[in-house]
C-alpha positions as CSV (number, residue, x, y, z in Angstrom):
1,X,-30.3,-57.8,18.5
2,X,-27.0,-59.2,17.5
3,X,-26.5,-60.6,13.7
4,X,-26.2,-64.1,15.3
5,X,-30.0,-64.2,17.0
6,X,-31.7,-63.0,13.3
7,X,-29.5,-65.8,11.8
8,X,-30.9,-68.3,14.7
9,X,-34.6,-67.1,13.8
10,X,-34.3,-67.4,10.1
11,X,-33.1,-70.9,10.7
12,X,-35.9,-71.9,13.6
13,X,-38.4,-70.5,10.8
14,X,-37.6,-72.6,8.2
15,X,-36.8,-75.8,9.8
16,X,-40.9,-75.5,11.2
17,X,-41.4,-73.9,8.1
18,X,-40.7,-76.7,6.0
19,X,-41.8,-79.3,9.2
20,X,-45.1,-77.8,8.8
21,X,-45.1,-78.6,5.1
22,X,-43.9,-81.8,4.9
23,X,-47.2,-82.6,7.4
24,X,-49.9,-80.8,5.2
25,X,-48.3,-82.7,1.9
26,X,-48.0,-86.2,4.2
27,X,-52.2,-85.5,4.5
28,X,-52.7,-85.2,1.0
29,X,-51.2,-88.1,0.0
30,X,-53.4,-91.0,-0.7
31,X,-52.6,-94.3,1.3
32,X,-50.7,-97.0,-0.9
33,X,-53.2,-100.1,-1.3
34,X,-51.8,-103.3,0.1
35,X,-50.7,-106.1,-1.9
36,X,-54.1,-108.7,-2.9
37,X,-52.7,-112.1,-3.3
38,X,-53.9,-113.9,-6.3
39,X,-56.5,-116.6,-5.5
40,X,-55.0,-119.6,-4.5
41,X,-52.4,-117.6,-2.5
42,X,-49.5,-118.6,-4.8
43,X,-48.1,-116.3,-7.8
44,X,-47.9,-118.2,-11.3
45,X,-44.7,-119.8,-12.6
46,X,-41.4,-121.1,-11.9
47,X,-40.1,-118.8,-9.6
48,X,-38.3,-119.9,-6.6
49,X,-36.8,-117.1,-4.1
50,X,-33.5,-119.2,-2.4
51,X,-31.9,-117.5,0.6
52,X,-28.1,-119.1,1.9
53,X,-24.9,-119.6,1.5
């Protein structure tokens, strides 16, 4: 084989290489709990959030 196929095979083995990976760590991962509103539904304090020009 040419220099140029081995080069394409060591790249096409770590791109599924690291592929792979990135799906066994993605399962590991525990999910992110959603935000729980305060009772009432509305945060203390003066804050306002104003949006325009």
């Amino acid at each position: 084989m040419k220099k140029r196929h081995w080069m394409l095979i060591a790249m096409m083995t770590a791109g599924t290489a690291t592929f792979l990976f990135a799906l066994l760590r993605r399962r590991e991962v525990a999910p992110a709990t959603p935000y729980d509103r305060p009772e009432g539904g509305e945060r203390e304090g003066e804050f306002e959030l104003f949006i325009g020009s």
